[in-house]
N, C-alpha and C positions, 0 to 999 in steps of 0.2 A: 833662102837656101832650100832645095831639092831633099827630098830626102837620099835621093842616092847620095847627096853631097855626105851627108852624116855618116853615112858607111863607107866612104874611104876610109884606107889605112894612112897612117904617118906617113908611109914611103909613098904610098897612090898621092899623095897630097901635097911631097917633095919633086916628085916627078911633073906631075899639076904646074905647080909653081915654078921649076927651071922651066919650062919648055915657056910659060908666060914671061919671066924676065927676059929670054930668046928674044923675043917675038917686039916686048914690048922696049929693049936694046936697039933694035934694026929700025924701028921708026925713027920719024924725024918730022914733026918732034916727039920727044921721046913718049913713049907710050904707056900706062897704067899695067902695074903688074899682078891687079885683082881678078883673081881666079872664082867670084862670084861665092865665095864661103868664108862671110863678113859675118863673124862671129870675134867679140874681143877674149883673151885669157884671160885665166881665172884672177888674174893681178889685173885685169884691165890694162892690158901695157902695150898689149899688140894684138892684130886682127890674126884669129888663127890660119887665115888662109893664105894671107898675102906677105904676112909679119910684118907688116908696115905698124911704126908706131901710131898712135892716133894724132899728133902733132904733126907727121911725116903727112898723112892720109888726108888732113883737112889743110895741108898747105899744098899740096901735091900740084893742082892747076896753076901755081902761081910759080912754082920753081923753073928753074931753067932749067937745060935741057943736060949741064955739067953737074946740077944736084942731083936732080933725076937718077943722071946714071951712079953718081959717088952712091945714091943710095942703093940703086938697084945691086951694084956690087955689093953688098952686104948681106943681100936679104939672104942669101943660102948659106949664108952663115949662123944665122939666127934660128935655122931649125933644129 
């Protein structure tokens, strides 16, 4: 991580994040929605950058392309 990564704000980081599900949606196959600020929370439960759980993140290559997105649907929900 950069440090200008560390000086986003919550919403610079929301904003970050939708435009990468965008992105990584319209592939095919479907695409990673880490936004390079692979830090997990304070519970260890989710990367703060991406909110991918750590289960979601190290299965991530293997899922298909209907997980993918079930997941990708959620992530902007989780901020």
């Amino acid at each position: 991580m950069t440090q200008n990564d560390e000086r986003l704000s919550d919403a610079a980081v929301v904003r970050k994040l939708d435009r990468a599900i965008a992105c990584a949606q319209a592939l095919r196959p479907v695409g990673s929605p880490c936004i390079d600020i692979c830090r997990l929370d304070r519970d260890r439960q989710r990367c703060t950058g991406c909110r991918r759980t750590i289960d979601e993140i190290r299965a991530w290559k293997s899922l298909d392309d209907t997980d993918k997105l079930r997941i990708l649907n959620t992530l902007s929900a989780r901020c």
